[in-house]
C-alpha positions as CSV (number, residue, x, y, z in Angstrom):
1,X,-156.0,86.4,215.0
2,X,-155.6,83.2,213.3
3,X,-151.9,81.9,213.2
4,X,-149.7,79.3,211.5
5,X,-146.6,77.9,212.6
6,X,-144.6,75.1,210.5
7,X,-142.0,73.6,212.7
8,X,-139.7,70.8,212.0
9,X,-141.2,67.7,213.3
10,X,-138.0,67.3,215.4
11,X,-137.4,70.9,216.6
12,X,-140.5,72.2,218.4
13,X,-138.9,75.3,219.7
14,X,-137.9,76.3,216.2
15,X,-141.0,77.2,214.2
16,X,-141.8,80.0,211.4
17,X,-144.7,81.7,212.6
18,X,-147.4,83.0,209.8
19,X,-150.4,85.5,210.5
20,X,-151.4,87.1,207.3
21,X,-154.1,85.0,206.0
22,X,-153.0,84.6,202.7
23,X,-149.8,83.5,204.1
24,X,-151.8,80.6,206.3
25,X,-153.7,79.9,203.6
26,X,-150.9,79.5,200.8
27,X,-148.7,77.5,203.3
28,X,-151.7,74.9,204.0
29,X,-152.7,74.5,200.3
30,X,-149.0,72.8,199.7
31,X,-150.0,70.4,202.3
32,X,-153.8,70.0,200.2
33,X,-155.1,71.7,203.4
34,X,-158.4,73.8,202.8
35,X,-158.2,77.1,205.2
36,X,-160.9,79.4,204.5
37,X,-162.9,82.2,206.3
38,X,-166.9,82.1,206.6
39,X,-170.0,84.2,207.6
40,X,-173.4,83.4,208.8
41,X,-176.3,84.7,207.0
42,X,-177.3,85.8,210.2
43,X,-176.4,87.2,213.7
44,X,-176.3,84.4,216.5
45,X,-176.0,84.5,220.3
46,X,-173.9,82.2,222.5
47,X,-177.2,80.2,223.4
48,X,-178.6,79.1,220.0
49,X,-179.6,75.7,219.4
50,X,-176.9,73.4,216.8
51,X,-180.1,73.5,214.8
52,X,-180.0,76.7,214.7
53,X,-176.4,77.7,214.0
54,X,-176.5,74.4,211.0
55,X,-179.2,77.0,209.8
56,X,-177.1,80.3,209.9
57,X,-174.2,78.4,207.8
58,X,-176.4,76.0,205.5
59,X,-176.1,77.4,202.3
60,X,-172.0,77.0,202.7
61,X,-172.9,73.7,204.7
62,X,-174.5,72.8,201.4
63,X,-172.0,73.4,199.0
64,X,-169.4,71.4,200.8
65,X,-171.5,68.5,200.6
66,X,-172.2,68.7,197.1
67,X,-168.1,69.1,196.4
68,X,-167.4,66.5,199.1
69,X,-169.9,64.1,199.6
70,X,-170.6,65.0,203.6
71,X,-173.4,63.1,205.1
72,X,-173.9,65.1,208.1
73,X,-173.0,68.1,210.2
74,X,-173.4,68.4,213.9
75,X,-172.0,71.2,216.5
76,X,-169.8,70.9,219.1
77,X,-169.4,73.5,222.0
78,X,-167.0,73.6,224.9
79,X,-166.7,75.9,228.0
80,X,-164.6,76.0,230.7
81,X,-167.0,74.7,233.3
82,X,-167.7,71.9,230.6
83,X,-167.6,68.8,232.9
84,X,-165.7,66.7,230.9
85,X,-163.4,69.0,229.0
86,X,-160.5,67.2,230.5
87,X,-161.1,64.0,229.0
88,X,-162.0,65.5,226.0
89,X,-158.4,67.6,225.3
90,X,-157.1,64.2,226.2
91,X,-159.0,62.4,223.7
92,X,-157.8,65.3,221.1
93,X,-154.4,65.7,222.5
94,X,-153.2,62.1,221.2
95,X,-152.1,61.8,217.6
96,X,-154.1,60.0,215.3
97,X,-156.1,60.0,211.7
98,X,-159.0,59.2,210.2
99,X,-160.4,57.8,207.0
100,X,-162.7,60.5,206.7
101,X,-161.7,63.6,205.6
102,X,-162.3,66.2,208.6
103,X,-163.8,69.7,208.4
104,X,-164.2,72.1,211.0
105,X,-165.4,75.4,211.4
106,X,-165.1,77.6,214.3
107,X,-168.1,79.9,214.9
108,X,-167.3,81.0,218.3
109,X,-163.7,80.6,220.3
110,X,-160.7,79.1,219.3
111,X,-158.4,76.2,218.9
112,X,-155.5,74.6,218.1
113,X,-154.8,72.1,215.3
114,X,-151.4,70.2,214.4
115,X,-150.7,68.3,211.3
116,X,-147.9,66.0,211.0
117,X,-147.3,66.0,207.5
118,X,-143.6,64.7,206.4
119,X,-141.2,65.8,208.3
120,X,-142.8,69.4,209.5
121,X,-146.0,69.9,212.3
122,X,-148.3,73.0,210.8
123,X,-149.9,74.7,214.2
124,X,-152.9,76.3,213.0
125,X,-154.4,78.8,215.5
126,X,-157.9,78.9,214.1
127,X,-160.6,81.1,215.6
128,X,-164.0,82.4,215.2
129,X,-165.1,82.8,210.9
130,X,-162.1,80.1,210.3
131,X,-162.6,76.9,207.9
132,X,-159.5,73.9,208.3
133,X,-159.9,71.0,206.3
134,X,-157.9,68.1,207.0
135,X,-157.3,65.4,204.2
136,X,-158.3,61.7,205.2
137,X,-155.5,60.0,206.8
138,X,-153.4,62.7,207.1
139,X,-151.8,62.7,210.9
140,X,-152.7,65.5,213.4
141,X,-154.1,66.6,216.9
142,X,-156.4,69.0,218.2
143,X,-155.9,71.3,221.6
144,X,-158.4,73.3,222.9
145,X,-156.7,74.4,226.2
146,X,-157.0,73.7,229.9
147,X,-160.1,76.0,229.6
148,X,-161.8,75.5,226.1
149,X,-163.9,78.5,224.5
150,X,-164.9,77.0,221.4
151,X,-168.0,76.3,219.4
152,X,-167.5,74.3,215.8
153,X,-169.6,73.0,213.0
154,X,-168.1,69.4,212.1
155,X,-169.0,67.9,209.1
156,X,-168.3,63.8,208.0
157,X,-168.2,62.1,204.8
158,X,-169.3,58.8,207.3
159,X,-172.5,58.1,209.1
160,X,-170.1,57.0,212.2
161,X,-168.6,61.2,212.7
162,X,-165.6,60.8,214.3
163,X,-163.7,57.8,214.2
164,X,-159.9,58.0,215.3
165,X,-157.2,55.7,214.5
166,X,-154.4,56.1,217.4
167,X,-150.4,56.5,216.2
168,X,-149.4,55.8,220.2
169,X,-146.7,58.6,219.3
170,X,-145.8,61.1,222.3
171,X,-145.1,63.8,219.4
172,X,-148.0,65.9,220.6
173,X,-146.0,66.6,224.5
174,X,-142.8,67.8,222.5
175,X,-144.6,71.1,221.0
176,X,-146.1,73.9,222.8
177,X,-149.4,74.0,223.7
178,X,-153.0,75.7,222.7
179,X,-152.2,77.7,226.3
180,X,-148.4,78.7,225.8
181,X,-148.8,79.3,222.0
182,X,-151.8,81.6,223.3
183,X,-149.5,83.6,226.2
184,X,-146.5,84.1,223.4
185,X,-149.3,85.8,221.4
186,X,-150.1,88.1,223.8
């Protein structure tokens, strides 16, 4: 179930917690955050190929390169016996931006994604069908959990993919994580 929570950006214990999708998606669209569901044109199995799954999704892949200018698509999966899925929720963990405007959809798994917009943190719990859209330079981080479960089509308006710019704010320890949000849902 996909889940928002909008918290004041200095009260992370004190968040209002959204899981209809309309809901998520209304809440998101005041921040010009694009939250959408999608389907593949056909079934696909945990050990297809990124061409493969681009293929499933290209017609939508399309469109959003038309309306947005993206340049390429790639596909990212994690597991938890991923060798370096340590380093990589690190990487995520730290608040930062981009001058690209970032796209993500989950095909498989889930994850967590925080935006710091004004003085509120939206906590998106997206899962498998979900679409996020995050405007260029708008401030945020990404946590997959000690034990990611997650495979995502990224797209990039840039040839480079993913570029971060660092904030070197702590903001991201203060709020609860992918793995407590996940055991508060249960």
């Amino acid at each position: 179930m996909s889940v928002l929570t909008v918290y004041p950006d200095d009260q992370p214990k004190q968040g209002n917690r959204y899981a209809d999708f309309a809901d998520i998606e209304r809440e998101l669209a005041g921040i010009d955050v694009k939250f959408e569901r999608w389907t593949a044109n056909r079934e696909l199995t945990a050990d297809d190929e990124p061409a493969t799954v681009i293929a499933a999704y290209q017609e939508s892949i399309d469109k959003l390169k038309q309306l947005y200018g993206f340049q390429s698509a790639d596909v990212i999966n994690l597991s938890p016996d991923h060798p370096q899925k340590t380093e990589f929720r690190q990487k995520f963990l730290a608040e930062h931006t981009h001058d690209d405007f970032e796209v993500r959809f989950f095909i498989d798994g889930r994850g967590l994604f925080y935006l710091h917009v004004g003085n509120k943190v939206y906590a998106v719990l997206c899962e498998k069908g979900d679409l996020i859209s995050v405007p260029a330079h708008t401030t945020h981080w990404f946590d997959m959990g000690e034990n990611p479960s997650f495979k995502v089509i990224r797209l990039f308006t840039t040839p480079e993919g993913w570029v971060a710019q660092f904030t070197g704010s702590n903001i991201a320890k203060a709020f609860p994580s992918f793995d407590e949000i996940m055991a508060e849902l249960q």
